[in-house]
C-alpha positions, 0 to 999 in steps of 0.5 A: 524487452525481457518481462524482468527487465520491463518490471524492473523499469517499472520499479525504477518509476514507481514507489511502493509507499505503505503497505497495509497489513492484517494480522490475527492470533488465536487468542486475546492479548494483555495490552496492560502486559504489554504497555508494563513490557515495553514503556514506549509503546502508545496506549490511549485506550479511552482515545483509541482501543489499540496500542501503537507498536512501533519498530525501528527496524523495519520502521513499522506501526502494529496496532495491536487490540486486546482481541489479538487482531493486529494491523501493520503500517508503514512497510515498503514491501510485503515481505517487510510488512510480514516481517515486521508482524512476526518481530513485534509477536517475538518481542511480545513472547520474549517480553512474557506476553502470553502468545501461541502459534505464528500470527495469520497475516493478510496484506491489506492495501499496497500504496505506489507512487510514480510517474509514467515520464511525461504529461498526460492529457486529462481532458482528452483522456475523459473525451475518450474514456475507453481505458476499460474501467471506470473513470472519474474527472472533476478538476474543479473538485480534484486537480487529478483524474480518478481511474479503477482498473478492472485488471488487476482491482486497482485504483489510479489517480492520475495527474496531468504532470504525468505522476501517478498514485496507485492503491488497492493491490493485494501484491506488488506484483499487481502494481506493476502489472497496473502500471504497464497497463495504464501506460499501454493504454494511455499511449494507445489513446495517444493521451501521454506525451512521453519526454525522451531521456 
């Protein structure tokens, strides 16, 4: 099988559910500026000192604090997440909100979700613990198993039913290349019972 045609197979099992992402300007920002700008944003400032900037399209949450740093929520994908960045700094500068130069991003956290296609044998998988890593099983505290990957830097929780949540990569990239690998490695440890399709 083809690298792209692999990663796309990847893709098709597991889902990218939140982006994380940071942003900062140079400079402070006038929330009450804002908050006067644009009536539908949330600002509780004796609750929480950052105001929720939320956008339809792409459906994101900004924080944004009074010193310019900003995070973004709820992006499928880095490239949404920075555009979600850039729109909300337009908006503010259309709005008259004193803004100068682009905002710095950094993606923060990528949350996957998906399935490697079959049960996973949890109680063998720990007998044998040689995933390289380390890995944490205590059904009586949590019903899944708890594995960080070394390469790439990402944490799995893995369920017996064969679904998986991946957090911790810096790119989507990682995800992918976290998933292939956990798979080769569960089947080398003959711990996944692949359903045919």
């Amino acid at each position: 099988m083809k690298a792209e045609e692999k990663e796309i197979r990847i893709q098709m099992e597991c889902c990218i559910q939140n982006v994380v992402a940071t942003a900062a300007f140079n400079h402070p920002v006038d929330l009450g500026a804002v908050v006067k700008a644009f009536p539908h944003v949330q600002y509780r400032p004796h609750v929480f000192p950052g105001l929720a900037f939320r956008l339809k399209r792409p459906k994101t949450c900004t924080l944004i604090f009074d010193t310019g740093s900003m995070v973004c929520t709820g992006a499928k994908s880095e490239r949404e997440a920075r555009r979600a960045i850039l729109k909300v700094a337009r908006e503010l500068k259309k709005a008259g909100i004193i803004i100068t130069g682009k905002p710095e991003i950094k993606i923060q956290n990528i949350v996957a979700s998906g399935s490697l296609g079959g049960p996973i044998d949890l109680e063998a998988l720990c007998m044998q613990a040689r995933v390289g890593g380390s890995l944490m099983y205590e059904p009586e505290q949590f019903p899944g198993a708890i594995y960080r990957m070394d390469s790439p830097k990402v944490v799995f929780l893995i369920f017996s039913n064969g679904k998986i949540v991946c957090v911790g990569a810096k790119k989507e990239g990682e995800v992918y290349e976290g998933v292939e690998n956990l798979r080769r490695r569960l089947r080398e440890m003959e711990v996944l019972y692949e359903e045919m399709p």
